[in-house]
C-alpha positions as CSV (number, residue, x, y, z in Angstrom):
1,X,118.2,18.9,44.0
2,X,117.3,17.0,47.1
3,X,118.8,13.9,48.5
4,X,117.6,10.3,47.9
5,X,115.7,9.5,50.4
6,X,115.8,5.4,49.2
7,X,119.7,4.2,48.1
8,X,119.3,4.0,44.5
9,X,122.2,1.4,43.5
10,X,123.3,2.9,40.2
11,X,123.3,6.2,42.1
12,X,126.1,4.7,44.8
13,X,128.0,3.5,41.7
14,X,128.8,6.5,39.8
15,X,129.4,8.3,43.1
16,X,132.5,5.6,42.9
17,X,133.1,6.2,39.6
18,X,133.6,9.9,40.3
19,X,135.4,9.6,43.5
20,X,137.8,7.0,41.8
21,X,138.2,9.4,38.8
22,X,138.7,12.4,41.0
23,X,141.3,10.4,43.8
24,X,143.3,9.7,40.8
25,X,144.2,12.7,39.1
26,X,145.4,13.7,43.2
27,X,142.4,16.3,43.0
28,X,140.7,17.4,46.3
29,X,137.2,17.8,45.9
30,X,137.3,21.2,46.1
31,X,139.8,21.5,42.8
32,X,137.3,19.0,41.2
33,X,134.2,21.1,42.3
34,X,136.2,24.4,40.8
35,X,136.7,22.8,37.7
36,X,133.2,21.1,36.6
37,X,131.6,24.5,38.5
38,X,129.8,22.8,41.2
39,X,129.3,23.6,44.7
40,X,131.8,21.1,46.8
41,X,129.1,20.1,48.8
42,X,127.1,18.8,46.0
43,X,129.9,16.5,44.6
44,X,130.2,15.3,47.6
45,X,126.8,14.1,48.0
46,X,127.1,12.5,44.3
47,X,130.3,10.8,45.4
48,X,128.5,9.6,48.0
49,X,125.5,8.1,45.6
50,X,123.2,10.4,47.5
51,X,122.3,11.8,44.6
52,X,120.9,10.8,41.1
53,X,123.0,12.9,38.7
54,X,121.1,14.8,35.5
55,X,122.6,14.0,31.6
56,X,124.2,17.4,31.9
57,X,126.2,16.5,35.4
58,X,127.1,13.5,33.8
59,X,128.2,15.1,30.7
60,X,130.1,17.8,32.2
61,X,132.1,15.8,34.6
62,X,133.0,13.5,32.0
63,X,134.6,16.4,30.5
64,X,136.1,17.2,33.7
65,X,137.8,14.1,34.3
66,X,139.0,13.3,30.4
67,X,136.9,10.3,30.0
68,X,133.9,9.4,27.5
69,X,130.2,9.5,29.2
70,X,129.6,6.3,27.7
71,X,132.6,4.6,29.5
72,X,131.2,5.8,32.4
73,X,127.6,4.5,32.3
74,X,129.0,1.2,30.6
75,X,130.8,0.9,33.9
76,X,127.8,1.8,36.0
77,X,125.5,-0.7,33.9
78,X,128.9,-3.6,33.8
79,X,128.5,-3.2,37.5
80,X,124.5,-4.0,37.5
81,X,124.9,-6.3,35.1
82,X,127.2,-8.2,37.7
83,X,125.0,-7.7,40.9
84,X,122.0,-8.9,38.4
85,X,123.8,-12.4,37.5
86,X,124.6,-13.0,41.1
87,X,121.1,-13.0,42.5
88,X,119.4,-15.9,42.7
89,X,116.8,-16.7,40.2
């Protein structure tokens, strides 16, 4: 799949989500790549919110890191929901 080519917001806040999930279970990115079966490289660009993740990434690394899917988009949309209430109307 090919890079963003425009910073999509909810994009750059799972990447967060992931890398904050993944930094503290002490994992490298290469341990969390082996275990979800991703290429390293690819994490790395959805860590970085380079990337718009499918349902099936976000499934699987929901799996990966112990945590319900939904807590992680609730977090991602908590997180909009914030930015949204802050800009001037």
């Amino acid at each position: 799949m090919p890079k963003l080519s425009i910073v999509n917001r909810d994009a750059v806040r799972f990447g967060a989500i992931l890398h904050r999930l993944r930094l503290a279970r002490g994992w490298s990115i290469t341990t969390a790549a082996r275990r979800s079966g991703m290429n390293p490289t690819y994490l790395g660009t959805l860590e970085k919110g380079r990337n718009m993740p499918s349902l099936e990434t976000l499934l699987e690394m929901a799996d990966v890191y112990g945590v319900r899917a939904a807590d992680i988009v609730r977090e991602v949309e908590e997180a909009r929901a914030l930015r949204d209430s802050r800009s001037p109307s």
